[in-house]
Biopython code that builds the backbone (N, CA, C, O; Angstrom):
import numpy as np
from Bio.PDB.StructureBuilder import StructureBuilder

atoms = [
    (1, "UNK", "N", (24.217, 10.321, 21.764)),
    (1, "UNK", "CA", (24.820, 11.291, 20.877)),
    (1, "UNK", "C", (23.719, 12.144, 20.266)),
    (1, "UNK", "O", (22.644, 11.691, 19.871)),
    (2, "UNK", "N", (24.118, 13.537, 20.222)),
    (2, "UNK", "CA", (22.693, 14.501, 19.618)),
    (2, "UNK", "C", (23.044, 14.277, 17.988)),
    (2, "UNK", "O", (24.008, 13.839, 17.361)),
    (3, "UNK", "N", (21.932, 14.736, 17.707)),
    (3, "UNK", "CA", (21.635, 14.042, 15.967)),
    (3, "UNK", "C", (20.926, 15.283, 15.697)),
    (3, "UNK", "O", (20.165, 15.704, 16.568)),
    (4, "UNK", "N", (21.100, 16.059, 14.386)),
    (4, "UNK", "CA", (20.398, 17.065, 13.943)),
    (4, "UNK", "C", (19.396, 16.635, 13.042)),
    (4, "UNK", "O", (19.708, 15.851, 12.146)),
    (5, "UNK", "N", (18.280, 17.025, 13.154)),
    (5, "UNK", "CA", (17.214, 16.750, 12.603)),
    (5, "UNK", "C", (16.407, 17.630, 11.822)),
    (5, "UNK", "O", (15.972, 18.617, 12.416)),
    (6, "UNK", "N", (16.134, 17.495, 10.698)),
    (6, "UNK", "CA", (15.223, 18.298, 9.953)),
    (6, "UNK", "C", (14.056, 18.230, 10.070)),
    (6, "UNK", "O", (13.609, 17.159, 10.480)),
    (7, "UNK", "N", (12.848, 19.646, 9.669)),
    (7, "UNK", "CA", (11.514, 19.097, 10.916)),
    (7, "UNK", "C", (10.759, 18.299, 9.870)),
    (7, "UNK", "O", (9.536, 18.426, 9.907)),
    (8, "UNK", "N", (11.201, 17.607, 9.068)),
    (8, "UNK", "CA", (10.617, 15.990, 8.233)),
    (8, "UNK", "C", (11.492, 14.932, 9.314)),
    (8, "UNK", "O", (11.517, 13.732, 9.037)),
    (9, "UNK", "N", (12.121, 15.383, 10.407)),
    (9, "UNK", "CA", (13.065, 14.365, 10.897)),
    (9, "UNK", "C", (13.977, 13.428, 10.383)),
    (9, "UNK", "O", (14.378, 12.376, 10.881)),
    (10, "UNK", "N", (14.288, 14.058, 9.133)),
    (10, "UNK", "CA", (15.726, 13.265, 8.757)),
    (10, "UNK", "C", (16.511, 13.936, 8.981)),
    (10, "UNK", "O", (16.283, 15.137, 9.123)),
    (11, "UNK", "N", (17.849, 13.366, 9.108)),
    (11, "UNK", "CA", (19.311, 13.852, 8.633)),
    (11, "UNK", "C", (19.404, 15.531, 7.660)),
    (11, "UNK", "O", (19.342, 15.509, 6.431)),
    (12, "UNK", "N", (19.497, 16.356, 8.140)),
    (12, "UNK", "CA", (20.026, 17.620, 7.148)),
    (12, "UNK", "C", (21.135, 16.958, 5.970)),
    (12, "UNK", "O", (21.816, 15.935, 6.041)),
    (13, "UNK", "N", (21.030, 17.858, 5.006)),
    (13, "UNK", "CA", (22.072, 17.768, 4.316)),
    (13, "UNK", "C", (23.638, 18.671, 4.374)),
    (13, "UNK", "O", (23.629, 19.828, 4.793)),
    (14, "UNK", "N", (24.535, 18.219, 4.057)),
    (14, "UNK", "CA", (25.862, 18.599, 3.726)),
    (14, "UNK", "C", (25.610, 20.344, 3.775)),
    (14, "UNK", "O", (26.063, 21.174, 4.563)),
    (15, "UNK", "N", (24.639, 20.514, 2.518)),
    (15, "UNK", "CA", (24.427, 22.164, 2.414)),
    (15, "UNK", "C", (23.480, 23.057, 3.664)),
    (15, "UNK", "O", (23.462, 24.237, 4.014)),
    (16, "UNK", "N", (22.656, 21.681, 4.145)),
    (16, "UNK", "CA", (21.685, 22.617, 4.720)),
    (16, "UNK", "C", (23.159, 22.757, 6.263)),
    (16, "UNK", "O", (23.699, 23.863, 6.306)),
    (17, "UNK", "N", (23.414, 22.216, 6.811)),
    (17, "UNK", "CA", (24.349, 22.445, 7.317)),
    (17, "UNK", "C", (25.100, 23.322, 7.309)),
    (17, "UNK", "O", (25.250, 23.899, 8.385)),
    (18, "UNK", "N", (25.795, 23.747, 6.268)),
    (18, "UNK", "CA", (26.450, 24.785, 5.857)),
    (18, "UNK", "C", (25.790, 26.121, 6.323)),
    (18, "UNK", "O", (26.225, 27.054, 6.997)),
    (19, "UNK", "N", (24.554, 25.876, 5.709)),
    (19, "UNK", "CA", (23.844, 27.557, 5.095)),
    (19, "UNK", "C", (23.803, 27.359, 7.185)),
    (19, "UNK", "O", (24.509, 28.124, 7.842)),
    (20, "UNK", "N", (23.110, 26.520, 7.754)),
    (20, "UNK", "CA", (23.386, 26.313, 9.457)),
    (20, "UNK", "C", (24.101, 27.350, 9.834)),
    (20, "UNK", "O", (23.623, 28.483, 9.891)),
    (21, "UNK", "N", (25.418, 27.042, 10.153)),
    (21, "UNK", "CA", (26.653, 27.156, 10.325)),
    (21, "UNK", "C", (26.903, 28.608, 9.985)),
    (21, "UNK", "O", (27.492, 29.335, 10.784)),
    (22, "UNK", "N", (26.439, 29.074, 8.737)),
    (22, "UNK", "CA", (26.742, 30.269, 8.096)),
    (22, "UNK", "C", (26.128, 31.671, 8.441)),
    (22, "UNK", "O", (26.514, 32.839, 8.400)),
    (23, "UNK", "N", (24.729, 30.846, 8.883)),
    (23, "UNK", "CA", (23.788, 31.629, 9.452)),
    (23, "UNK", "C", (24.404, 32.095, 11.131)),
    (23, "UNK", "O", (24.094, 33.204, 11.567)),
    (24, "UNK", "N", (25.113, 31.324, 11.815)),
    (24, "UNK", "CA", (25.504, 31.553, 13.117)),
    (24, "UNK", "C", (26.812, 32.292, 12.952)),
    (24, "UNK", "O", (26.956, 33.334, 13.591)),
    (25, "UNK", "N", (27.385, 32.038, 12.483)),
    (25, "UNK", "CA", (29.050, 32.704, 12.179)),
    (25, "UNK", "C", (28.270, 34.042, 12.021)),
    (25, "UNK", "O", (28.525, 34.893, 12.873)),
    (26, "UNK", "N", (26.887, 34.522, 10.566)),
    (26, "UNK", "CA", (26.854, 35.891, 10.601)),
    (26, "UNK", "C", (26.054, 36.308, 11.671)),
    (26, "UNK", "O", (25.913, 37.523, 11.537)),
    (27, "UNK", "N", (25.398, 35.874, 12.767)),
    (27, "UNK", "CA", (24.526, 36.114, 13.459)),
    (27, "UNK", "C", (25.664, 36.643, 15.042)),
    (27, "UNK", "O", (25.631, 37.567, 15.854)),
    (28, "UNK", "N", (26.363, 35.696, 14.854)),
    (28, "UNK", "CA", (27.649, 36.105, 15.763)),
    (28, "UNK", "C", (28.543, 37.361, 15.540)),
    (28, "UNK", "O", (28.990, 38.081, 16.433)),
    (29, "UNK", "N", (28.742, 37.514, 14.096)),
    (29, "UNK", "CA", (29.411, 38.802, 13.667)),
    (29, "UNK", "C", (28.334, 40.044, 13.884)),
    (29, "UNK", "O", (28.811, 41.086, 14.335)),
    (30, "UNK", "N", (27.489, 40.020, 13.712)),
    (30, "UNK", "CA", (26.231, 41.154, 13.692)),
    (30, "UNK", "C", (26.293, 41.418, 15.268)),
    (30, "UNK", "O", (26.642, 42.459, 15.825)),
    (31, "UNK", "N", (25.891, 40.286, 15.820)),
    (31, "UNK", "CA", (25.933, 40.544, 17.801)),
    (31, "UNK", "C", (27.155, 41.223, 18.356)),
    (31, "UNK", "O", (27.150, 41.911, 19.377)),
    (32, "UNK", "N", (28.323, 40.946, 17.516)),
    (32, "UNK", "CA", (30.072, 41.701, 17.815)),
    (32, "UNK", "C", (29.999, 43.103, 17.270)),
    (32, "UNK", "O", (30.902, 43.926, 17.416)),
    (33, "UNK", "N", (29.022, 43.295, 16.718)),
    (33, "UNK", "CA", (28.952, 45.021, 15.372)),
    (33, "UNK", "C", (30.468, 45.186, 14.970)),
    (33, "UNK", "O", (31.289, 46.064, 15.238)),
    (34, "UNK", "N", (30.574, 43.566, 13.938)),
    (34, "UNK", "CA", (31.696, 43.637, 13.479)),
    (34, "UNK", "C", (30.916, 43.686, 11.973)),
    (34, "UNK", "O", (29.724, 43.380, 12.007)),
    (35, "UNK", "N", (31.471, 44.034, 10.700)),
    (35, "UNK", "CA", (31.170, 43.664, 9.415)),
    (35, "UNK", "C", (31.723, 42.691, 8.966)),
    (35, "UNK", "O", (32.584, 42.263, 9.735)),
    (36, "UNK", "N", (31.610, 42.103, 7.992)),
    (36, "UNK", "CA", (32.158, 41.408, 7.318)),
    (36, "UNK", "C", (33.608, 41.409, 6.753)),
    (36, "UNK", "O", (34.290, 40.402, 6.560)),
    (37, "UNK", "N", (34.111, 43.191, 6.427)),
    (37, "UNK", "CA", (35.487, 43.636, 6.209)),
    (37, "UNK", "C", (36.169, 42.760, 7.862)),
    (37, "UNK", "O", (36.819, 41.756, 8.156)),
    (38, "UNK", "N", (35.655, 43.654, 8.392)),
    (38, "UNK", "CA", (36.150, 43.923, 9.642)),
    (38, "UNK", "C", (36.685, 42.301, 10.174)),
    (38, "UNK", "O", (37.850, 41.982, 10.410)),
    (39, "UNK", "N", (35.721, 41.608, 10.252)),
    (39, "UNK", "CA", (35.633, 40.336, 10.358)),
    (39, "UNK", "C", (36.957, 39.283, 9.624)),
    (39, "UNK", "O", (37.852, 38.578, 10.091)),
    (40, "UNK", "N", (36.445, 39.677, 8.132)),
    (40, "UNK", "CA", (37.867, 38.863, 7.012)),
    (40, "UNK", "C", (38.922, 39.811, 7.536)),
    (40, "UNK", "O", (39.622, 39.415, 6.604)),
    (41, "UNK", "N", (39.735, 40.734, 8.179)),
    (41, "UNK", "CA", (40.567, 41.410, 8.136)),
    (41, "UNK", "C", (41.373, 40.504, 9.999)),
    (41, "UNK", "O", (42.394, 39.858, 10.232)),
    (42, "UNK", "N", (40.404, 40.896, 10.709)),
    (42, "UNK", "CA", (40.815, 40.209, 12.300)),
    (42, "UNK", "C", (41.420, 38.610, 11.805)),
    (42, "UNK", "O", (42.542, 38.112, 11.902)),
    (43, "UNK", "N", (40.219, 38.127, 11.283)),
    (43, "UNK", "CA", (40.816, 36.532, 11.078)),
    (43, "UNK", "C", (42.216, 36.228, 9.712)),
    (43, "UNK", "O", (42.917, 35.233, 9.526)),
    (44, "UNK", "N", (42.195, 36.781, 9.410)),
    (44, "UNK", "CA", (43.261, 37.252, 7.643)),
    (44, "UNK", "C", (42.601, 36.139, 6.941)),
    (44, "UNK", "O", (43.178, 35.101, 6.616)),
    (45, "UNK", "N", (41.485, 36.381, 6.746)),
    (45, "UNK", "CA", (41.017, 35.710, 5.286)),
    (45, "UNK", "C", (40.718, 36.636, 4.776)),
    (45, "UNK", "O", (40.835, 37.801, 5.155)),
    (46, "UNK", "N", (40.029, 35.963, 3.274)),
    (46, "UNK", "CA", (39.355, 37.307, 2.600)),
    (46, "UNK", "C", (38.169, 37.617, 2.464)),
    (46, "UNK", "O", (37.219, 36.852, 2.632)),
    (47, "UNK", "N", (38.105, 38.986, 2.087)),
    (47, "UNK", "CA", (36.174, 39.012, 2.341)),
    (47, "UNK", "C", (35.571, 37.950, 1.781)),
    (47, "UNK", "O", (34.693, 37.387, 2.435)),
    (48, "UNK", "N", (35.893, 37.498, 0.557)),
    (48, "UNK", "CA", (34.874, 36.403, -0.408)),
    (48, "UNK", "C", (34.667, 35.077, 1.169)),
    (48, "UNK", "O", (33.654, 34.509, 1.578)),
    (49, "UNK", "N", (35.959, 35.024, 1.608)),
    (49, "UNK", "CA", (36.218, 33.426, 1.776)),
    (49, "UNK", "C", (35.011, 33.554, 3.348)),
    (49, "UNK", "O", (34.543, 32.543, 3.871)),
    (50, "UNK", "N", (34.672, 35.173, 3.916)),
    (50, "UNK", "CA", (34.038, 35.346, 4.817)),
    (50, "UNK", "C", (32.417, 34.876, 4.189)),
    (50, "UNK", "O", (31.829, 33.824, 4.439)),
    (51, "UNK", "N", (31.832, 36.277, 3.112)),
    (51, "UNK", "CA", (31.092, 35.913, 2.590)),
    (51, "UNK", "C", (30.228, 34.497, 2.369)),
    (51, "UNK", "O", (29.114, 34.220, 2.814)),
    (52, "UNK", "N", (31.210, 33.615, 1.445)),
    (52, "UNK", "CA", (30.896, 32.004, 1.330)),
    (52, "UNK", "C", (30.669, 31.785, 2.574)),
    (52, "UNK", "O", (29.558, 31.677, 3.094)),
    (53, "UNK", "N", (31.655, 31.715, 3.066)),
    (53, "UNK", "CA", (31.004, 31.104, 4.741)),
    (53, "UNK", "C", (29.551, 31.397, 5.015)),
    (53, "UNK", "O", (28.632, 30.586, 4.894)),
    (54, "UNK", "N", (29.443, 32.785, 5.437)),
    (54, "UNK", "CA", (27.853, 33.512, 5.704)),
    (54, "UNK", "C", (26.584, 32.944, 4.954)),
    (54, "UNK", "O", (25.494, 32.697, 5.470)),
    (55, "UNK", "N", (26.995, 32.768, 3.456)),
    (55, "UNK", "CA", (25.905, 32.103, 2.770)),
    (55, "UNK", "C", (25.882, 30.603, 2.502)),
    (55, "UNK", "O", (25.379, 30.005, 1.550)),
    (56, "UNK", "N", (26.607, 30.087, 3.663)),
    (56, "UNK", "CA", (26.539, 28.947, 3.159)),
    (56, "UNK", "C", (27.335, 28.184, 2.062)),
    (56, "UNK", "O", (26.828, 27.162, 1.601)),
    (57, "UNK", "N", (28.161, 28.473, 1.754)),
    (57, "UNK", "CA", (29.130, 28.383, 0.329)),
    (57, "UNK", "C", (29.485, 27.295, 0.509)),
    (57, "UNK", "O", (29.542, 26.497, -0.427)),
    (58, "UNK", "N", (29.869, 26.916, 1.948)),
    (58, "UNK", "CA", (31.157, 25.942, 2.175)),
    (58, "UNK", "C", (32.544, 26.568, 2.301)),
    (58, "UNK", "O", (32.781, 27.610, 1.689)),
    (59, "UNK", "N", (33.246, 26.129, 2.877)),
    (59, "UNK", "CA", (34.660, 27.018, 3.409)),
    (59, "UNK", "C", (35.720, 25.854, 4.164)),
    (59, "UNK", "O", (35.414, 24.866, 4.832)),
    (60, "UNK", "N", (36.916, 26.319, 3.827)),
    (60, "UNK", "CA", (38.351, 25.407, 4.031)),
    (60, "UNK", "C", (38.162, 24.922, 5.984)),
    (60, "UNK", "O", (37.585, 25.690, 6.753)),
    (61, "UNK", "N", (38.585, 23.970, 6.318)),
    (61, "UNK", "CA", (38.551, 24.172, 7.685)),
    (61, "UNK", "C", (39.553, 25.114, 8.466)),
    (61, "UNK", "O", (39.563, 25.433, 9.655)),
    (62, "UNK", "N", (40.318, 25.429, 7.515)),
    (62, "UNK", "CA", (41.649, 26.995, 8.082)),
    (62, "UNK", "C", (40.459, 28.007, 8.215)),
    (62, "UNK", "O", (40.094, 28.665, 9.190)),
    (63, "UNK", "N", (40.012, 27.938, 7.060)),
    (63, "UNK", "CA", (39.287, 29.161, 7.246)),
    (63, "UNK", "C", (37.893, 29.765, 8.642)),
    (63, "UNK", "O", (37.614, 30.780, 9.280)),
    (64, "UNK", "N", (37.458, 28.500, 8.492)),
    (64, "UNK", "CA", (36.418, 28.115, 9.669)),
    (64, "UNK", "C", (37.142, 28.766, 10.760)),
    (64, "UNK", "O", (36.897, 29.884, 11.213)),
    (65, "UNK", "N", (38.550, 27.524, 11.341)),
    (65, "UNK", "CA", (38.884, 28.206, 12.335)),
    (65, "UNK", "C", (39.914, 29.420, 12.433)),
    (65, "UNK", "O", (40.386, 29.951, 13.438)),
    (66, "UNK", "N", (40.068, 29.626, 11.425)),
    (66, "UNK", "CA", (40.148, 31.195, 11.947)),
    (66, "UNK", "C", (39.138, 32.164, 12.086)),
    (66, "UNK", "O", (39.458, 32.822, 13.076)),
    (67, "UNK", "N", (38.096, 32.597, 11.622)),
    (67, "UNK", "CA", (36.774, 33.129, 11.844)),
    (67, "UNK", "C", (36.732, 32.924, 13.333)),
    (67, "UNK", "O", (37.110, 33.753, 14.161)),
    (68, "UNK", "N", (36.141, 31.511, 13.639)),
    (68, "UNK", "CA", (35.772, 31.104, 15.078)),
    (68, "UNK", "C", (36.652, 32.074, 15.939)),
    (68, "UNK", "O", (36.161, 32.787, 16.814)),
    (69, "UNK", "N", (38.018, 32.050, 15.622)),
    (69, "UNK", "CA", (39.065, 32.339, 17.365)),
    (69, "UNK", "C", (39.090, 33.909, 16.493)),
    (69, "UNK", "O", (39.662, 34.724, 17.217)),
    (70, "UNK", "N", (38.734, 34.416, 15.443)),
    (70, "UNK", "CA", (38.142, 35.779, 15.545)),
    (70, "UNK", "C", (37.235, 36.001, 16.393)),
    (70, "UNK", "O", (37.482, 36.720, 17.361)),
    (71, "UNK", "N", (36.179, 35.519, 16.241)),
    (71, "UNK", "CA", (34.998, 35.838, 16.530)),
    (71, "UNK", "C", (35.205, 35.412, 18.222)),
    (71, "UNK", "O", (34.262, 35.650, 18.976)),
    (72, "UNK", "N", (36.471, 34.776, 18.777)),
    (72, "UNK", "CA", (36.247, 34.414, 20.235)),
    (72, "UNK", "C", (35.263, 33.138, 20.709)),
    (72, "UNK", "O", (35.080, 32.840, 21.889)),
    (73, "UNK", "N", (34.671, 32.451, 19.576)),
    (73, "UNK", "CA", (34.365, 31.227, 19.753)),
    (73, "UNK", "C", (34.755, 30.061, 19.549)),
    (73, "UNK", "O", (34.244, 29.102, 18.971)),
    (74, "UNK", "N", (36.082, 30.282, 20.281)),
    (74, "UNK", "CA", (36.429, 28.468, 20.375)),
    (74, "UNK", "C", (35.847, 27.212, 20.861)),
    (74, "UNK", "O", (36.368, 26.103, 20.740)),
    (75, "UNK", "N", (34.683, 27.486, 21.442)),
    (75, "UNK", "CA", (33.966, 26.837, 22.137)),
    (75, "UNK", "C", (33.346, 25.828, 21.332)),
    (75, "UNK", "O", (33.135, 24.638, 21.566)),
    (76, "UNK", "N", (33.049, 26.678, 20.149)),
    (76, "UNK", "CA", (32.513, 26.065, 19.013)),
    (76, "UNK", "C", (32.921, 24.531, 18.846)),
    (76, "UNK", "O", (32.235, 23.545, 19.115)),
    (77, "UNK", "N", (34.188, 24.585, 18.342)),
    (77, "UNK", "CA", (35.015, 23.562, 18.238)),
    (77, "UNK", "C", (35.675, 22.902, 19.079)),
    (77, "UNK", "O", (36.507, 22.165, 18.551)),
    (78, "UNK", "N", (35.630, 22.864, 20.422)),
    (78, "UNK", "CA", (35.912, 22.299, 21.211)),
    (78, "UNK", "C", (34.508, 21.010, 21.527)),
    (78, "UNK", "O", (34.462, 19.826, 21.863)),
    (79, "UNK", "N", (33.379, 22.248, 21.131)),
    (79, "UNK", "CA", (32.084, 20.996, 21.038)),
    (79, "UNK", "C", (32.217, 20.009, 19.916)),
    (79, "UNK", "O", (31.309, 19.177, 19.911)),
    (80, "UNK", "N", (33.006, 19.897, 19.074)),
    (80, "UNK", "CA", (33.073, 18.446, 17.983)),
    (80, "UNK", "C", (33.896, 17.768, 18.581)),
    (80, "UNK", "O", (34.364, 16.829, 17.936)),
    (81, "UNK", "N", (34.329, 17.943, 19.837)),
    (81, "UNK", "CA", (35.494, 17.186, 20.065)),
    (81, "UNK", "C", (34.625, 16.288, 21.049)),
    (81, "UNK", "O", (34.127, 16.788, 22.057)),
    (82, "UNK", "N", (34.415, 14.598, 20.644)),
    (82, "UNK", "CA", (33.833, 13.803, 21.532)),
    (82, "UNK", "C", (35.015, 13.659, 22.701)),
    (82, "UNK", "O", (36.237, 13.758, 22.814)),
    (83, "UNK", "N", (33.544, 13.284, 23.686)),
    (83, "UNK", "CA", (34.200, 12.873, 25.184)),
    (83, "UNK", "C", (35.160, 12.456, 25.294)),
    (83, "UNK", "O", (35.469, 11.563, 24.505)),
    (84, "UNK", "N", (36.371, 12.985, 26.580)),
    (84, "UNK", "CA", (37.340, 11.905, 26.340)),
    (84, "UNK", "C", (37.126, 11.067, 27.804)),
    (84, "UNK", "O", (36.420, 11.275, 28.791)),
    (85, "UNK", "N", (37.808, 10.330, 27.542)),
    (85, "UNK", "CA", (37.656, 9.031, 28.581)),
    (85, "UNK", "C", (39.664, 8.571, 29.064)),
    (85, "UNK", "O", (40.638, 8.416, 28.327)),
    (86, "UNK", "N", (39.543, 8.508, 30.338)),
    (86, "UNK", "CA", (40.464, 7.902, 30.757)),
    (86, "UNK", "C", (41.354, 6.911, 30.088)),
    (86, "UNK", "O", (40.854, 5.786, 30.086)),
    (87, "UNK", "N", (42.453, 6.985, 29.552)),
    (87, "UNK", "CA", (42.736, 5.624, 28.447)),
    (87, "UNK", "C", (43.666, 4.832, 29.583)),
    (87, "UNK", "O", (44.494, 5.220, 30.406)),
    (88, "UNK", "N", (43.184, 3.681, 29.264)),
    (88, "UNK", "CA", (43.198, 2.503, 29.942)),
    (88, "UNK", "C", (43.859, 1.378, 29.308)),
    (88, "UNK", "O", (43.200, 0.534, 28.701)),
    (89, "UNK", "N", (45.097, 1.316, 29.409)),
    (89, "UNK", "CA", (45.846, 0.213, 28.430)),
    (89, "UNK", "C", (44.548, -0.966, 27.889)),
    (89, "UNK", "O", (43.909, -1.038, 26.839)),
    (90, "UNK", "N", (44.538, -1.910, 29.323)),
    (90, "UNK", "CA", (44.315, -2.595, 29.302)),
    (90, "UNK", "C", (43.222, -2.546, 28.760)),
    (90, "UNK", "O", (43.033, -3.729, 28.473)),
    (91, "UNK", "N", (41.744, -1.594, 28.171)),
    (91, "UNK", "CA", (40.989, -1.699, 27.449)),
    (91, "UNK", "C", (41.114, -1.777, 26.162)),
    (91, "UNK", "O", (40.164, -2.141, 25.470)),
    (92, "UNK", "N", (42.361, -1.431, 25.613)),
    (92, "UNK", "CA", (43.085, -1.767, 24.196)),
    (92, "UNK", "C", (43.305, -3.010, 24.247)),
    (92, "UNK", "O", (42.535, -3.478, 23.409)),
    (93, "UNK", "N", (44.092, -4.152, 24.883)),
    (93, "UNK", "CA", (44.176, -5.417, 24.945)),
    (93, "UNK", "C", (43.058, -6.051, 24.931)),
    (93, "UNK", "O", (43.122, -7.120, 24.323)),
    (94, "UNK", "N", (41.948, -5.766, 25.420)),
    (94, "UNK", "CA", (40.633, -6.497, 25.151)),
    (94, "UNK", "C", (40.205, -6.345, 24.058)),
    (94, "UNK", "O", (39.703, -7.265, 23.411)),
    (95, "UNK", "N", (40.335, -5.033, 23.602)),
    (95, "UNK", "CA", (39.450, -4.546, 22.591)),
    (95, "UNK", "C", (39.928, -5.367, 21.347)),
    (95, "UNK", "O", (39.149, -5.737, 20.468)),
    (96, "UNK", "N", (41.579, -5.681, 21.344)),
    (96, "UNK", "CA", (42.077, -6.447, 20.228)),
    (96, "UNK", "C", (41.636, -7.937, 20.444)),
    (96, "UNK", "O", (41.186, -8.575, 19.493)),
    (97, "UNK", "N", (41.787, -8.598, 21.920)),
    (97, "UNK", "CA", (41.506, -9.886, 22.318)),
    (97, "UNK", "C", (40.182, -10.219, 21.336)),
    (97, "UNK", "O", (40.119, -11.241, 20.652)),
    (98, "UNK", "N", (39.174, -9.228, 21.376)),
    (98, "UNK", "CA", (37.949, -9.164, 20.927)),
    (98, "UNK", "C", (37.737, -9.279, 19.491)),
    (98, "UNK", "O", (36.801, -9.868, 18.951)),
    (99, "UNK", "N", (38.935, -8.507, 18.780)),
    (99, "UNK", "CA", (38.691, -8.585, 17.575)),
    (99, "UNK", "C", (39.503, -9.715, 16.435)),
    (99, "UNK", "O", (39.264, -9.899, 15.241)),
    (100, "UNK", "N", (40.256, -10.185, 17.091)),
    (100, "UNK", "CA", (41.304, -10.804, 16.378)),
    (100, "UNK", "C", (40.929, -12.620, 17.567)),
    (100, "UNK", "O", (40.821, -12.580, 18.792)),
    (101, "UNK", "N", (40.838, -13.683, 16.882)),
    (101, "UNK", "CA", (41.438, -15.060, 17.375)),
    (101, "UNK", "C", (42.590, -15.417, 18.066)),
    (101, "UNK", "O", (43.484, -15.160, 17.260)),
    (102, "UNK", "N", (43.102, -15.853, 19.069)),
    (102, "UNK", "CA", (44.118, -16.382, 19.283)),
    (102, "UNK", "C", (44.493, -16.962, 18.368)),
    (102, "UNK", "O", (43.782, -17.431, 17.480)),
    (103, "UNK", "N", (46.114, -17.038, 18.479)),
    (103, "UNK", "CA", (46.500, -18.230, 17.279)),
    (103, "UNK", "C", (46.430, -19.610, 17.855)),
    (103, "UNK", "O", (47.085, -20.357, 17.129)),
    (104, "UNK", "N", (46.032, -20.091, 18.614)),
    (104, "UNK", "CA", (45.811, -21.312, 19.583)),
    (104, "UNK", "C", (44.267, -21.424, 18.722)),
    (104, "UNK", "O", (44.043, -22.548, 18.274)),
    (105, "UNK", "N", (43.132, -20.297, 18.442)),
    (105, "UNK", "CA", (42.049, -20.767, 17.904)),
    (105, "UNK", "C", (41.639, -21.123, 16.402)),
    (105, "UNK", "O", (40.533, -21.365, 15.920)),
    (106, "UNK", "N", (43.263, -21.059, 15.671)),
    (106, "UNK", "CA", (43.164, -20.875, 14.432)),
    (106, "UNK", "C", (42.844, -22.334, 13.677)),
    (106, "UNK", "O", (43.508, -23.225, 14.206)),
    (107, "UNK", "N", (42.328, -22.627, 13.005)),
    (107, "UNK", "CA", (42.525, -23.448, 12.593)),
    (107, "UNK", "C", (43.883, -23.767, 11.715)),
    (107, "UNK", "O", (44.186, -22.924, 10.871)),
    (108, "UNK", "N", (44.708, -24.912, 11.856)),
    (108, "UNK", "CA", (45.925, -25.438, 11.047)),
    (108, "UNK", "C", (45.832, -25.432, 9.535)),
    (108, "UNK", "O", (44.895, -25.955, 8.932)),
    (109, "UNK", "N", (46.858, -24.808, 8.946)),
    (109, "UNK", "CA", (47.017, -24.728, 7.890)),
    (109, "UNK", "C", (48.145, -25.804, 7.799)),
    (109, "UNK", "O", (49.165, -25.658, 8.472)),
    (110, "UNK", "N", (47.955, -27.045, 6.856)),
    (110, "UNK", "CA", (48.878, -27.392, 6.302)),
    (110, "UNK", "C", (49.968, -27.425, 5.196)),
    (110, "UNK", "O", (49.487, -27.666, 4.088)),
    (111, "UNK", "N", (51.348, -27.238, 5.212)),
    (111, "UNK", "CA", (51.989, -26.798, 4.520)),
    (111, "UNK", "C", (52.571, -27.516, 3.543)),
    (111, "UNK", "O", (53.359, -28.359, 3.972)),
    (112, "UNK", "N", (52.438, -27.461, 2.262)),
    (112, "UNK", "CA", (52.530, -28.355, 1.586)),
    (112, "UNK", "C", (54.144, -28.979, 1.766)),
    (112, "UNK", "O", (55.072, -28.505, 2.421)),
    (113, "UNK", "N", (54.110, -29.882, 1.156)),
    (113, "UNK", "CA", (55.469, -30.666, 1.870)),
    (113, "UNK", "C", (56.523, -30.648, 0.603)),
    (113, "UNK", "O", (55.989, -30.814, -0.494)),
    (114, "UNK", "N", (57.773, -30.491, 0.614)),
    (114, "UNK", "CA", (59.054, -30.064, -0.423)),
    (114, "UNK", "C", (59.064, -31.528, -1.521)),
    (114, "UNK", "O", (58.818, -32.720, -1.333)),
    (115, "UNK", "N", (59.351, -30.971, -2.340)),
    (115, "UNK", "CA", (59.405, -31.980, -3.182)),
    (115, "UNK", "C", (60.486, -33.120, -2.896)),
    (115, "UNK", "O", (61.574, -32.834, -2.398)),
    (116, "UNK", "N", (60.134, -34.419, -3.235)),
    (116, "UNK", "CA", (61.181, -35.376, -2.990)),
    (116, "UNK", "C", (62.635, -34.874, -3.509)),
    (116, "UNK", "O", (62.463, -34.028, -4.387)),
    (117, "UNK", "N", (63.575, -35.039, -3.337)),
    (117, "UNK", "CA", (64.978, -35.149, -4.063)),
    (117, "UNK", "C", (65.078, -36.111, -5.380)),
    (117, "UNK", "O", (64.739, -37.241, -5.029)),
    (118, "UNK", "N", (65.318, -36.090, -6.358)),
    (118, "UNK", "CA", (65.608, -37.367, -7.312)),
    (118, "UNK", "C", (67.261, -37.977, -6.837)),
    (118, "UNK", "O", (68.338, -37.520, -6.454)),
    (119, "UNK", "N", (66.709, -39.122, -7.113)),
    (119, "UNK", "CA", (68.135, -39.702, -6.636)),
    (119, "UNK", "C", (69.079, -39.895, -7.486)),
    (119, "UNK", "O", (70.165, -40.338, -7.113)),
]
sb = StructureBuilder()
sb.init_structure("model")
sb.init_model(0)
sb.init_chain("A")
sb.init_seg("    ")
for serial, (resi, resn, name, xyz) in enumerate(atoms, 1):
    if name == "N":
        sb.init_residue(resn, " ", resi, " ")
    sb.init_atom(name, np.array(xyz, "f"), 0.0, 1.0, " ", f" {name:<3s}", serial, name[0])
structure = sb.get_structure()
């Protein structure tokens, strides 16, 4: 799995991410010689909610993807979408076999026993 790295090689943060992200959305709008109007108007957000985006603000995920399938990059988001894999019943039955005991391996609980009757 790719891992983004900061060049101290840690983990980015939440924001640096953002301002990321914000930087490509406007770098993508500039390469379209779209503005920013132009831009909040195609996707129907509003300029601010474009803006924030651009600088990094942080922004709704509606908003994200509408920008993106403005801007004609769905691609974008099709890349967060991990691999898919063939689903295979029977790898669900293991996967539970795996996580859970038989009840054959449980150990017995004994149940306490009813009180006598008085006679």
């Amino acid at each position: 799995m790719a891992r983004f790295l900061t060049m101290s090689g840690i983990p980015p943060t939440t924001e640096e991410l953002e301002e990321r992200l914000g930087q490509t959305v406007r770098a993508t709008r500039i390469a379209q010689d779209l503005t920013q109007v132009e831009l909040a108007d195609r996707a129907n957000v509003s300029l601010g909610a474009v803006k924030s985006l651009e600088k990094g603000g942080g922004s709704t995920i509606t908003t994200f993807i509408k920008v993106v399938r403005a801007l004609d990059q769905q691609s974008w988001i099709d890349a967060l979408r991990p691999p898919s894999r063939a689903f295979n019943p029977l790898d669900l039955l293991e996967a539970q076999e795996r996580r859970s005991p038989r009840s054959t391996d449980r150990p017995r609980v004994s149940r306490a026993r009813a009180k006598p009757r008085p006679r």
